[in-house]
Backbone as JSON, one array per atom type, in Angstrom:
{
  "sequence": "XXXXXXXXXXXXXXXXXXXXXXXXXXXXXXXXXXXXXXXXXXXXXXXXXXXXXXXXXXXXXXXXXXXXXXXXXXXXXXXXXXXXXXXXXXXXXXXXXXXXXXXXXXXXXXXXXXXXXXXXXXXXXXXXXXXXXXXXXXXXXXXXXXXXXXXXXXXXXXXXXXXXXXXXXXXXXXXXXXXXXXXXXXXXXXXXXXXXXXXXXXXXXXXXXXXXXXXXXXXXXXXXXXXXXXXXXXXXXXXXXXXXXXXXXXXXXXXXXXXXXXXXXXXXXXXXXXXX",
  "N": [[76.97, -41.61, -13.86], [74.24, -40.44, -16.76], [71.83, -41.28, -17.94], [69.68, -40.95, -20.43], [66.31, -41.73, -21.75], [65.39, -42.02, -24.79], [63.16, -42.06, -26.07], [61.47, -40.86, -24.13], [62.6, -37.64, -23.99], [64.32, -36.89, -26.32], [63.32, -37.86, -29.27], [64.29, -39.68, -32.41], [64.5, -39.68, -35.5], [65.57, -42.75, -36.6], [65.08, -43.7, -39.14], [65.05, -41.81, -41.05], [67.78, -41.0, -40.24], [68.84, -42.82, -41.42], [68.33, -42.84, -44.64], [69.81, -40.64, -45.05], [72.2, -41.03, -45.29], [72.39, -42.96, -47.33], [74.84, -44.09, -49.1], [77.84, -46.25, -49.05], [80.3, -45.49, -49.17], [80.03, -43.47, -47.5], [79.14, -44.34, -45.19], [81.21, -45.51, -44.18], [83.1, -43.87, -44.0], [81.75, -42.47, -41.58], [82.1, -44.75, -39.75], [84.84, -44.53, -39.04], [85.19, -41.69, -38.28], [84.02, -42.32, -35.92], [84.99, -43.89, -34.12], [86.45, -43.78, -31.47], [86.4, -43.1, -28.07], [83.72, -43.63, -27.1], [81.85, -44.9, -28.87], [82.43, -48.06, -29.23], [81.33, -48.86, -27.26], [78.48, -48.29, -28.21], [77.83, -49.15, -30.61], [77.76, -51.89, -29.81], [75.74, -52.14, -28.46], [73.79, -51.15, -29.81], [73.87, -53.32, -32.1], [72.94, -55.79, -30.17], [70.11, -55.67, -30.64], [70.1, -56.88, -32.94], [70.6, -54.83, -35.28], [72.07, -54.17, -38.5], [75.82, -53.77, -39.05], [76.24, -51.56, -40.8], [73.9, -50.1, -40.09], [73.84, -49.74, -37.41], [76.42, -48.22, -37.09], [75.87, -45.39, -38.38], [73.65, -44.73, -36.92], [74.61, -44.92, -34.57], [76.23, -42.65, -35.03], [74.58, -40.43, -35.17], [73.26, -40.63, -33.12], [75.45, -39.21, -31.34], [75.81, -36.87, -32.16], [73.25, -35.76, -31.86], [73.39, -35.74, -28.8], [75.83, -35.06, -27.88], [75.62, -31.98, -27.5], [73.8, -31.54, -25.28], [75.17, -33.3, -23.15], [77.28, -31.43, -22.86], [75.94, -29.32, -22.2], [74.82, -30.24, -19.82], [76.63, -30.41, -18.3], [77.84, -33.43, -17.54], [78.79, -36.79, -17.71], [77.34, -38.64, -20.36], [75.83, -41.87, -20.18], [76.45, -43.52, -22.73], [76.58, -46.28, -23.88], [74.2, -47.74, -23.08], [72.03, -45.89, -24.03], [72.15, -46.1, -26.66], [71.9, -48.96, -26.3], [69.08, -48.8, -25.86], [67.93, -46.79, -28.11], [68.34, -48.4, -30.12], [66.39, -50.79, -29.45], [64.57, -49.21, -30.51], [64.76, -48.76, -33.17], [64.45, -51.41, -33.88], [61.92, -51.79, -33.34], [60.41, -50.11, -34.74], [61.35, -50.5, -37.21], [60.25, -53.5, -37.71], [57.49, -52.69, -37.38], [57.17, -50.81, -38.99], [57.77, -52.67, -41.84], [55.85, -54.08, -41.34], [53.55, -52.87, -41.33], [53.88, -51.92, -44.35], [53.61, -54.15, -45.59], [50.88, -54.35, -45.13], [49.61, -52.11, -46.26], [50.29, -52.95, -49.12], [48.63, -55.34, -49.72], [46.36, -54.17, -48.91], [45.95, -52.31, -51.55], [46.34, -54.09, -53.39], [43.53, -56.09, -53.12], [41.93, -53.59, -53.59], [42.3, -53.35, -56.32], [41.8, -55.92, -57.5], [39.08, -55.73, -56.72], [37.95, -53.75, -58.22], [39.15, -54.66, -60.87], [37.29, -56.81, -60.62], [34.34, -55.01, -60.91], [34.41, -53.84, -62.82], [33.76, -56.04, -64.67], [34.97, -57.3, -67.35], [35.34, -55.58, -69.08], [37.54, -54.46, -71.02], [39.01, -52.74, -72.06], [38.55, -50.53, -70.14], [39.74, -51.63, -67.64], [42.32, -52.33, -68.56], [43.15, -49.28, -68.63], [43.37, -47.89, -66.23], [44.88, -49.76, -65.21], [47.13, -49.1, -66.53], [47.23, -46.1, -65.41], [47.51, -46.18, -63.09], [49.95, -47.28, -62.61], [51.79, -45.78, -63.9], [51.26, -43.62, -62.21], [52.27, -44.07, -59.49], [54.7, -44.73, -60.31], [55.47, -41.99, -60.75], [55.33, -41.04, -58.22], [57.24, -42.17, -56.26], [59.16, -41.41, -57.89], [59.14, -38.87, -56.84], [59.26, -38.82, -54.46], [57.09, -39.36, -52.33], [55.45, -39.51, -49.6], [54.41, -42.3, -47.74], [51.88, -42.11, -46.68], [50.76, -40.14, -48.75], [51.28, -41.93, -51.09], [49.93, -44.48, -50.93], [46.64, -43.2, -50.97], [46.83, -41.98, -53.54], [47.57, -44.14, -55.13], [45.2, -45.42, -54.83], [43.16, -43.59, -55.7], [44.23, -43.39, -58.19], [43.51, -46.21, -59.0], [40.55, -46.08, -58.81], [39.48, -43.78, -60.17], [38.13, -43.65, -62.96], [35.83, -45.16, -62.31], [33.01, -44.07, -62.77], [32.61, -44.56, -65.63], [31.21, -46.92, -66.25], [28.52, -46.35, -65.38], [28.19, -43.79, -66.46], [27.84, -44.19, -69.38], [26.13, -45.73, -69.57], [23.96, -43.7, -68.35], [23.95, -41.04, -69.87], [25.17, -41.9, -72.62], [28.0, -41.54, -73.26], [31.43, -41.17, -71.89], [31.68, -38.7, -70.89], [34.1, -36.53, -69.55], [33.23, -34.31, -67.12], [30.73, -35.96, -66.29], [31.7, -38.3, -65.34], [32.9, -37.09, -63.09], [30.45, -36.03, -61.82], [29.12, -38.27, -61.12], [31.05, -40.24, -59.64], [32.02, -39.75, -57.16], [30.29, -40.42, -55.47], [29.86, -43.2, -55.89], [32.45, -43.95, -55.58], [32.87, -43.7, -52.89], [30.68, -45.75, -51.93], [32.02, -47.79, -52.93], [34.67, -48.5, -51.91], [33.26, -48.43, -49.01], [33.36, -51.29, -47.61], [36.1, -51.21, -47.43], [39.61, -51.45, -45.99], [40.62, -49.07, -45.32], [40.65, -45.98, -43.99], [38.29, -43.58, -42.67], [39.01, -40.74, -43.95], [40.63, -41.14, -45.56], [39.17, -42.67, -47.46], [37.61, -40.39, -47.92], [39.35, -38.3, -49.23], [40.03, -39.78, -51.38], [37.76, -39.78, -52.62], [37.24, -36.75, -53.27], [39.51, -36.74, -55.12], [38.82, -38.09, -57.43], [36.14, -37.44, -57.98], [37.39, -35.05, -58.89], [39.49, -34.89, -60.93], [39.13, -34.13, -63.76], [38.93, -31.66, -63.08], [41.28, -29.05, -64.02], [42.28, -26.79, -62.85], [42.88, -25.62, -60.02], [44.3, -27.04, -58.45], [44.98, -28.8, -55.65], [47.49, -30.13, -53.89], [49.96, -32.92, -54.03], [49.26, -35.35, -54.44], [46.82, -34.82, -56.04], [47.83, -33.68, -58.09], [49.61, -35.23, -59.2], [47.77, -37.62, -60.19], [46.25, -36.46, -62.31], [48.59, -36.07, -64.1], [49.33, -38.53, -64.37], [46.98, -39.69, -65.42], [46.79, -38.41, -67.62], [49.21, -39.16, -69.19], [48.29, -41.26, -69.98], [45.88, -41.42, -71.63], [46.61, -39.34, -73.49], [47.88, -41.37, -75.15], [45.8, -43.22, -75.75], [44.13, -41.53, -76.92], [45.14, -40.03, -78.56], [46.22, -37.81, -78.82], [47.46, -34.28, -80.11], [50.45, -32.94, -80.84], [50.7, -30.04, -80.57], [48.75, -29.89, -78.2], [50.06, -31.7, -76.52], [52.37, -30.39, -75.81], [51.17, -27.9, -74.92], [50.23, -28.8, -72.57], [51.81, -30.2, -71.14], [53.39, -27.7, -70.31], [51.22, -25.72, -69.36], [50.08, -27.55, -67.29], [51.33, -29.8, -66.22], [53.69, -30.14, -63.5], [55.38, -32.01, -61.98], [58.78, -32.79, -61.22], [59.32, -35.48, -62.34], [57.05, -36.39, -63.41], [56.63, -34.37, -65.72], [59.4, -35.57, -67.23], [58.69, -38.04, -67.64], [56.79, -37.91, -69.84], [58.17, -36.36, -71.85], [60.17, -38.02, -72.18], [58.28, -40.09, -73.53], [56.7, -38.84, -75.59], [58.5, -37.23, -76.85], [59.37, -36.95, -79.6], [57.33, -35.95, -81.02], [56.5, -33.14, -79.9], [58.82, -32.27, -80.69], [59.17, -32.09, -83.25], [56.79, -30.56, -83.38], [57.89, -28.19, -83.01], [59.6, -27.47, -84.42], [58.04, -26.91, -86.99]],
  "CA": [[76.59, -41.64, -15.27], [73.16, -39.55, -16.5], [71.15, -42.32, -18.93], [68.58, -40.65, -20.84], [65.38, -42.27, -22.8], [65.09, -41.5, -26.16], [61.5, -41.74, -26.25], [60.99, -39.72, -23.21], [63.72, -36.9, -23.99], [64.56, -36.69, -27.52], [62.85, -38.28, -30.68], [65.21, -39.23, -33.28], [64.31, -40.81, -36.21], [66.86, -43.14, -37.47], [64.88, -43.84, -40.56], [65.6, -40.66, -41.96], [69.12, -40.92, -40.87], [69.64, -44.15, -42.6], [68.61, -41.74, -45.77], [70.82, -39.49, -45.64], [73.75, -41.78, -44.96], [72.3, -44.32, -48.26], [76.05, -44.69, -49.76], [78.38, -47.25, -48.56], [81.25, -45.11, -48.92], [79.55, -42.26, -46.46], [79.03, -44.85, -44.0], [82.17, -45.84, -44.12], [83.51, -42.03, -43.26], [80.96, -42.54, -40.19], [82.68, -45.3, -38.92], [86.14, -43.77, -39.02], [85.23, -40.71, -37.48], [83.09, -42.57, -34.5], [86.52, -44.96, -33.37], [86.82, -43.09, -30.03], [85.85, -43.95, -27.02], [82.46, -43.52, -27.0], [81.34, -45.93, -30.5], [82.68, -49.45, -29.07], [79.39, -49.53, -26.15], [77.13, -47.5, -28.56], [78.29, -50.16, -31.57], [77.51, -53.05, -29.43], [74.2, -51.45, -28.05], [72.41, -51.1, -31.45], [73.96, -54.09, -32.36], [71.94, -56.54, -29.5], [68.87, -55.58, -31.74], [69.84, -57.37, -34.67], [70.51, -53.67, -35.83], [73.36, -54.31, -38.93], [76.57, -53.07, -38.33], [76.01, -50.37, -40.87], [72.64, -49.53, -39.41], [74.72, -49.44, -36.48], [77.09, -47.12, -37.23], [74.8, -44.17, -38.7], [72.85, -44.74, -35.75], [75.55, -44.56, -33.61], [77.16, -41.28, -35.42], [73.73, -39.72, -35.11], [73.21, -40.31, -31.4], [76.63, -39.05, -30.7], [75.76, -35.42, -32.68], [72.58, -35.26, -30.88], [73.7, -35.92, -27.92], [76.99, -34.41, -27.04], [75.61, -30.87, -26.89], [73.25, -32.34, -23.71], [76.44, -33.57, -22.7], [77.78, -30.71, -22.5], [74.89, -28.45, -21.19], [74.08, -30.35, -18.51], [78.08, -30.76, -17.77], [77.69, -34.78, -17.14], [78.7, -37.5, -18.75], [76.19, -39.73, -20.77], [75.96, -43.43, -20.5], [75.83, -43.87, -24.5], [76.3, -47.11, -24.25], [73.12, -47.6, -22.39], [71.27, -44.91, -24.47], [72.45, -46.96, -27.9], [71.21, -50.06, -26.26], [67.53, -48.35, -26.08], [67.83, -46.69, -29.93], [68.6, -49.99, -31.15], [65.18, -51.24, -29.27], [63.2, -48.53, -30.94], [64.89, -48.73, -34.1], [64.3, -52.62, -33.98], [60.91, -52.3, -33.01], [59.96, -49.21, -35.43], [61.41, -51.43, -38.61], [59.62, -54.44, -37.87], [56.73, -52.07, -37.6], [57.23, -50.05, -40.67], [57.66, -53.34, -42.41], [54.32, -55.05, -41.05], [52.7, -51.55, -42.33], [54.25, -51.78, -45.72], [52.69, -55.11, -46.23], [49.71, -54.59, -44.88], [49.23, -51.37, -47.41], [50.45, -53.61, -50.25], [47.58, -56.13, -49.4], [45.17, -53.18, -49.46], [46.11, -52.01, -52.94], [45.93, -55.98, -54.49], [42.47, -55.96, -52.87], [41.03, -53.19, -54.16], [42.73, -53.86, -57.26], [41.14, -57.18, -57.63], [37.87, -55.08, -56.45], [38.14, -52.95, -59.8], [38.81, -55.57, -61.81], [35.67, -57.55, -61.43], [34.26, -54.12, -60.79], [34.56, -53.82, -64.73], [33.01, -56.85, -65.77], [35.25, -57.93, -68.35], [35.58, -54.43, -70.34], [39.01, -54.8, -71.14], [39.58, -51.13, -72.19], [38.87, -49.87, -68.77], [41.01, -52.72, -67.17], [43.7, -51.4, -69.42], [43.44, -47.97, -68.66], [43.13, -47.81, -65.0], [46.08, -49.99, -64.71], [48.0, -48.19, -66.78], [46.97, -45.02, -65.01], [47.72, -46.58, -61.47], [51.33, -47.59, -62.74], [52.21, -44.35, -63.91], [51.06, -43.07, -60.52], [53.21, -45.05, -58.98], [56.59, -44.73, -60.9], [56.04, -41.23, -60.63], [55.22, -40.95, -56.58], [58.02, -42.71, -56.13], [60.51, -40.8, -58.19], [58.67, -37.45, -56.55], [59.65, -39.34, -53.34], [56.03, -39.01, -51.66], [55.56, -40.23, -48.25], [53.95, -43.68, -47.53], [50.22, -42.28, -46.62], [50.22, -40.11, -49.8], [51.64, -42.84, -52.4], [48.78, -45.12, -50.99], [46.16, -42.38, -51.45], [47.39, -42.02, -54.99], [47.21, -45.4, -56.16], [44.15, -46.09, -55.01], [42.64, -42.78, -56.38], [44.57, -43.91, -59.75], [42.61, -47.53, -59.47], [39.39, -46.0, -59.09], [39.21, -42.89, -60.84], [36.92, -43.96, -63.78], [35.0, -46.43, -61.92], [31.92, -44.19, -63.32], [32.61, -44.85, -66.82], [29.94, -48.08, -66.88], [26.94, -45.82, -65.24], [27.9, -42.96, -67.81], [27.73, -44.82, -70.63], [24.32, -45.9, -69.17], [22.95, -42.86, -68.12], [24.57, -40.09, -70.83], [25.23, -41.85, -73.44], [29.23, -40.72, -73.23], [31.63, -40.46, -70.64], [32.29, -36.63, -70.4], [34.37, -35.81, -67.71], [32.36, -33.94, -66.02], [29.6, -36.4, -66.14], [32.54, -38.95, -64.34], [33.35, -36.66, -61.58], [29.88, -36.1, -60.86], [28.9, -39.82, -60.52], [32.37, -40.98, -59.34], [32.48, -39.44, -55.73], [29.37, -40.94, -54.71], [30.72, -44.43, -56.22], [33.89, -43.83, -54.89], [32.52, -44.12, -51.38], [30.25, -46.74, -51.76], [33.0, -48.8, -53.48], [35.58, -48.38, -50.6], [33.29, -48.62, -47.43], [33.87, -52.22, -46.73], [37.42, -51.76, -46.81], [40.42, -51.46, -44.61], [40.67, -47.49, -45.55], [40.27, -44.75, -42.61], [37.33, -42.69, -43.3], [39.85, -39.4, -43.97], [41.51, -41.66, -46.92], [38.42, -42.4, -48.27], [37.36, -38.78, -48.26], [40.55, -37.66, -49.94], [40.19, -40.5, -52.65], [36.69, -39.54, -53.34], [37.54, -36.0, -53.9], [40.45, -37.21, -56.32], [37.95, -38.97, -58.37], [35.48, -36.24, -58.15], [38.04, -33.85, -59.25], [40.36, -35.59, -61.73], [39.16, -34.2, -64.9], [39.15, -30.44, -63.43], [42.68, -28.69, -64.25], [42.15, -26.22, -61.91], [42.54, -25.13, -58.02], [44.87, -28.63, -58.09], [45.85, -29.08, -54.47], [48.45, -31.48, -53.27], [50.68, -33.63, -54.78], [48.14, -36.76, -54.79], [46.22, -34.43, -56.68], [48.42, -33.31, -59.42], [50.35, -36.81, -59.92], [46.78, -38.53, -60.48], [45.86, -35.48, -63.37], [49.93, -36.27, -64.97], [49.55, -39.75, -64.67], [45.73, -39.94, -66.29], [47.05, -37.51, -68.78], [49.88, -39.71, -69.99], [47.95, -42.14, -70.93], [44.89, -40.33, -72.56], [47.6, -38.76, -74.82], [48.29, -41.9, -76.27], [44.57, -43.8, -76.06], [43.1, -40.67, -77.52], [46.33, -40.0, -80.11], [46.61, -36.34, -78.46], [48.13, -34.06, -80.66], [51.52, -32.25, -80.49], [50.58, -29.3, -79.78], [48.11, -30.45, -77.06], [50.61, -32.26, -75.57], [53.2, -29.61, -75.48], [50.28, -27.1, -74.24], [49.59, -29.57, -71.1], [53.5, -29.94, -69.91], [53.89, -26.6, -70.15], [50.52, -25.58, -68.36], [49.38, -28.49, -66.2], [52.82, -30.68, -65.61], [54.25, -29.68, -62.03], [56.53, -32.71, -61.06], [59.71, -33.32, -62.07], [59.12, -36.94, -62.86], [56.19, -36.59, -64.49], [57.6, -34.04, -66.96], [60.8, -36.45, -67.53], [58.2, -38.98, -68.03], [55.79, -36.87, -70.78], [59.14, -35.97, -72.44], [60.36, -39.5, -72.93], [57.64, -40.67, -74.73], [56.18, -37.28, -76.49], [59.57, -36.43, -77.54], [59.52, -36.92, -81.12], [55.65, -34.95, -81.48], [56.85, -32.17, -79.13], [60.24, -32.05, -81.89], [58.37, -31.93, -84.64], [56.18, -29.06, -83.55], [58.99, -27.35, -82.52], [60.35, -27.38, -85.76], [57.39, -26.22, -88.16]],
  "C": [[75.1, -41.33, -15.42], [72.95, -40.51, -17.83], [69.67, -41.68, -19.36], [67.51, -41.35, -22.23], [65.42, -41.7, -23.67], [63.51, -41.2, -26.48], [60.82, -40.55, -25.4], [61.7, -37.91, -23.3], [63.9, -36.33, -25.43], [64.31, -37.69, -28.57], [64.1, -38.37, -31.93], [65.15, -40.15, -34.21], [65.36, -41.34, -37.12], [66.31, -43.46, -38.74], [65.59, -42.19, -41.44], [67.05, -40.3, -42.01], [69.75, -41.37, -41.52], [69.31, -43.22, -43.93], [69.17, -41.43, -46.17], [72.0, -39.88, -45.33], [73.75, -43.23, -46.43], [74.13, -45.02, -48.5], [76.91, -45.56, -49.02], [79.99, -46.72, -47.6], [81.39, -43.8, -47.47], [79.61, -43.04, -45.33], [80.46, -45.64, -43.53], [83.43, -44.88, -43.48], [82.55, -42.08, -42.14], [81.74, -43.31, -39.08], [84.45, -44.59, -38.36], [86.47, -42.69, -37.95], [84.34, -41.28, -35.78], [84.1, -43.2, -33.92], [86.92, -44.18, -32.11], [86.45, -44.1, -28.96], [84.58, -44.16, -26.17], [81.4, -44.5, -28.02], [81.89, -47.21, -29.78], [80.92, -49.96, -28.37], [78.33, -48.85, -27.57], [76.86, -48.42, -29.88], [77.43, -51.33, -30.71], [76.25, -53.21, -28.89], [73.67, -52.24, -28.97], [72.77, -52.75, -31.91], [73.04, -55.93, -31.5], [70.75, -56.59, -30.12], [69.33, -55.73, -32.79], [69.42, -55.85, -35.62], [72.24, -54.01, -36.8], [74.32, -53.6, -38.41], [76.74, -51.93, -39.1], [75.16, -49.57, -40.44], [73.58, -48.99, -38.2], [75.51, -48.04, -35.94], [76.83, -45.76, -37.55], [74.1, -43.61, -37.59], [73.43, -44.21, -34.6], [76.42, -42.64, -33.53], [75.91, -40.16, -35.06], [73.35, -39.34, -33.42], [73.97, -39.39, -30.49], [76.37, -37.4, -30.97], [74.71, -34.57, -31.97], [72.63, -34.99, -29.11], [74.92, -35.2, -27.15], [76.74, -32.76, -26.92], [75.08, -31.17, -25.83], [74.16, -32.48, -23.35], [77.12, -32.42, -22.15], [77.11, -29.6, -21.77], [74.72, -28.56, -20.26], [75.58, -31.01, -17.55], [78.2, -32.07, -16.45], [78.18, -35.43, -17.81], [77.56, -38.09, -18.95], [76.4, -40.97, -20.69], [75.6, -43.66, -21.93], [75.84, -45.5, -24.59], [74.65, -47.91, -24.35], [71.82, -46.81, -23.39], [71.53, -45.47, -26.01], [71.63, -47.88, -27.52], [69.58, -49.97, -26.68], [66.92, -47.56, -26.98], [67.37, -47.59, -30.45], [66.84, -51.14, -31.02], [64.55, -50.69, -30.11], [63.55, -48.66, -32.27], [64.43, -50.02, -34.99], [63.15, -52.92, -34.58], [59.82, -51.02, -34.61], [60.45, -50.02, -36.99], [60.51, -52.55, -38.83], [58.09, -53.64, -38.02], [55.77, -51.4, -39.05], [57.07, -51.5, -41.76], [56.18, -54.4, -42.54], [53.45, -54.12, -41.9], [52.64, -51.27, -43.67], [52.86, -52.84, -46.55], [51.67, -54.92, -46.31], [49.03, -53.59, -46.12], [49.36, -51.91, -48.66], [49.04, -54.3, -50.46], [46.26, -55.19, -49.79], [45.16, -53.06, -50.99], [45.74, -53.08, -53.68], [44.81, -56.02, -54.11], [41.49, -55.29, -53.7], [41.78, -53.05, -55.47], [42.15, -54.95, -58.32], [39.77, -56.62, -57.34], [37.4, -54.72, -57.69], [38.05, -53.75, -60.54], [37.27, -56.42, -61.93], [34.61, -56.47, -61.02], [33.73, -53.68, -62.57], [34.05, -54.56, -65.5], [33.89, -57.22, -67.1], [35.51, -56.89, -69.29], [37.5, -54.17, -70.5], [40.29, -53.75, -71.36], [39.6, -50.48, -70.6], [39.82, -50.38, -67.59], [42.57, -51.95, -67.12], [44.26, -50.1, -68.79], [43.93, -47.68, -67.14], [44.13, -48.35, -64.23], [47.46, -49.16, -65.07], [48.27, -46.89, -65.84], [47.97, -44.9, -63.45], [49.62, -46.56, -61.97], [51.95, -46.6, -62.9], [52.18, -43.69, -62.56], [51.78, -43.11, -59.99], [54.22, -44.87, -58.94], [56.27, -43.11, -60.18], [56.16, -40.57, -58.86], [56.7, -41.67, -56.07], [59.11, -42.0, -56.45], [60.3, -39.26, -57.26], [59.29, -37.66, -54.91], [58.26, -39.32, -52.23], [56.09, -40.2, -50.34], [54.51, -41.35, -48.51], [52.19, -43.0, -47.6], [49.73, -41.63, -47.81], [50.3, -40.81, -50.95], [49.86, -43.8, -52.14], [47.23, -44.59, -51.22], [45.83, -41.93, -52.87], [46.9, -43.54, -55.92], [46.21, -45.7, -55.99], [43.16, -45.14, -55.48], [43.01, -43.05, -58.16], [43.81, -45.23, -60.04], [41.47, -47.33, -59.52], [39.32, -44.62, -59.94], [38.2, -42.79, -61.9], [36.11, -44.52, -63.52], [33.54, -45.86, -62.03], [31.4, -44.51, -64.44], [31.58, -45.55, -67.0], [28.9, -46.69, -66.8], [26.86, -44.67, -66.35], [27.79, -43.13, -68.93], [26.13, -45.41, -70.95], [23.46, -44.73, -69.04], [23.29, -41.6, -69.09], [24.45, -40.5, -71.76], [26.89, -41.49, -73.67], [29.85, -40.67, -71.72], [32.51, -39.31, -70.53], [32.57, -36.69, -69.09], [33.78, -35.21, -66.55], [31.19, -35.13, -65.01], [30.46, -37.29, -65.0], [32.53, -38.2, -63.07], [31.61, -36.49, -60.5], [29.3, -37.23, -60.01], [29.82, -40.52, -59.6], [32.45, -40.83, -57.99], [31.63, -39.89, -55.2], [29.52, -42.51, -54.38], [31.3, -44.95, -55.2], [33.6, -44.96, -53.87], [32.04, -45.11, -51.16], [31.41, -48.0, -51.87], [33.78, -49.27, -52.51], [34.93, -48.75, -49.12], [33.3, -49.57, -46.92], [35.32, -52.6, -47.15], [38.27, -51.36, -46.02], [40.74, -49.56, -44.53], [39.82, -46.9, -44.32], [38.86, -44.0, -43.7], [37.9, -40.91, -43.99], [40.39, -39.8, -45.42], [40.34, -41.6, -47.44], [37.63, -41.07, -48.91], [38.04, -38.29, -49.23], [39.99, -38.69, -50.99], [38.76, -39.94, -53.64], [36.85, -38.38, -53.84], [38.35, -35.86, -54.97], [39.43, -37.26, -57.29], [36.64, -38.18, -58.63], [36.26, -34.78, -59.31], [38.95, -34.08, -60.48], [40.19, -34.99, -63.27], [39.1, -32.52, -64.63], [40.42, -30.19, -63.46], [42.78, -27.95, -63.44], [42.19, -25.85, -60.36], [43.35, -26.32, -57.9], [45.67, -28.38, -56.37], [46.11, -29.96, -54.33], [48.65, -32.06, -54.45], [50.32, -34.48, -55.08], [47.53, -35.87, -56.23], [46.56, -34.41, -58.38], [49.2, -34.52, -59.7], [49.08, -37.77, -60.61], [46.52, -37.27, -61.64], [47.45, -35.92, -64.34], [50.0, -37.78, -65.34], [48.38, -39.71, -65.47], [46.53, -39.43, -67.81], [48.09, -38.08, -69.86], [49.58, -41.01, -70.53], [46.71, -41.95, -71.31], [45.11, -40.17, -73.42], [47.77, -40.05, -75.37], [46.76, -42.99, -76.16], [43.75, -42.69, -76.85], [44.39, -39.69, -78.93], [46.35, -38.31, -80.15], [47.87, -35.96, -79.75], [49.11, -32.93, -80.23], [51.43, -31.2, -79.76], [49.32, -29.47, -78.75], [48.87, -31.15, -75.99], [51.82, -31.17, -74.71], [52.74, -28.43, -74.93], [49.94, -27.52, -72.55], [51.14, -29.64, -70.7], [53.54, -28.78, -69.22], [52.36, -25.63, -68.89], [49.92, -26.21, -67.11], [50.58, -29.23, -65.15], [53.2, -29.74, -64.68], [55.75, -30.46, -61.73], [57.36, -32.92, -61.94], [59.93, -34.46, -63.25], [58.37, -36.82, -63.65], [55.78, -35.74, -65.75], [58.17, -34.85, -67.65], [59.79, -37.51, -68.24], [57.07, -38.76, -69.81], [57.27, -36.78, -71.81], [59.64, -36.94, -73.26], [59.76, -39.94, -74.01], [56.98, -39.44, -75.68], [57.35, -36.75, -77.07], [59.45, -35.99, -78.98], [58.54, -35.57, -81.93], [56.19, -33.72, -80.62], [58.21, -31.41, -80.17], [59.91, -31.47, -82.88], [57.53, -30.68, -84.93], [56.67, -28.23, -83.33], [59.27, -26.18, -83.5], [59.64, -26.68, -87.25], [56.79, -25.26, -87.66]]
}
């Protein structure tokens, strides 16, 4: 029997297969088709790691797809049971992982969250806004499906984004966009460098926040979700009008979501100008 590492050999991330197996009823057509004689050891494997028995089974159906061409290439059998058992480790050890990482990014965000806020001093409008801004962010990174390092990227470019507003109000007289972006990236940085943020994140956030009020050259999806999210709530602190709003979907809006989301609430003013 020919027992090959997964780590050393072939990479296979069961997060993404659990994905694409979400439904109950799909995993249920997994098990069905795995009932041979190869799924009892590869079942009971994954299962030693406190791996459910649907986790299990996905896991198991996935191993079996990758695996049986090897199988057959290298005209051997496989020990799957064996080769399940040491999935089920990595799958074990890569959840508890992923889950320590989740938190720990949560923790960041409430931090500098709580940073911002007394950051603000008590102005209750910028409070307002900034949360709003962030929340929007949020919903729509989420519906856009963005990966873990750019959602966190995002929100914390959505919590600071105005954080020049006080000094321009001090040193202008007004805070003109422009005048924000140019104060804001210097901010930014200062704001962020005693916290848990890589120096690469903070880079990226500062350029956000630098950049946020141009429409222009928008790269990445951080980019353009923090310009859709600001933008939907602008439009209704600054009582944007119809056609302004229906000028910015149509030229600025990118993501699905944050269309769907613009649409929802702009419906009526977007109707209306339709119509005369």
């Amino acid at each position: 029997m020919i027992a090959f590492k997964i780590e050393d050999r072939l990479k296979i991330s069961l997060y993404q297969v659990y994905h694409s197996f979400r439904d109950k009823s799909t995993a249920c057509d997994i098990l069905n088709q795995s009932l041979h004689d190869k799924a009892p050891g590869m079942l009971r494997g994954l299962m030693l790691y406190s791996v459910s028995k649907r986790y299990a089974v996905i896991v198991a159906r996935a191993i079996m797809m990758k695996w049986t061409c090897v199988e057959r290439f290298i005209g051997a059998p496989i020990d799957y049971g064996l080769l399940a058992f040491m999935s089920g480790r990595d799958f074990f050890a890569a959840k508890c992982y992923n889950d320590y990482e989740r938190k720990c990014v949560t923790m960041t965000v409430a931090k500098i969250m709580k940073k911002m806020i007394d950051f603000s001093e008590g102005n209750t409008h910028d409070i307002n806004h900034f949360m709003k801004v962030w929340t929007f962010a949020k919903t729509i990174c989420e519906l856009e499906m963005a990966d873990e390092k750019t959602r966190f990227v995002i929100e914390i470019a959505a919590i600071t984004h105005d954080i020049a507003c006080p000094l321009c109000r001090i040193k202008y007289g007004n805070t003109n966009g422009k005048y924000q972006e140019i104060e804001g990236e210097p901010l930014v940085r200062k704001f962020l460098a005693d916290t848990e943020m890589s120096q690469a994140q903070i880079d990226r956030v500062a350029y956000l926040v630098g950049h946020h009020h141009t429409l222009t050259n928008i790269d990445g999806l951080d980019y353009q979700i923090l310009v859709e999210a600001d933008y939907l709530v602008n439009a209704d602190e600054s009582s944007y009008s119809a056609e302004n709003i229906a000028n910015t979907k149509s030229k600025i809006f990118r993501t699905a979501a944050g269309i769907a989301i613009l649409e929802s609430i702009y419906e009526r003013q977007c109707t209306s100008l339709s119509l005369t």
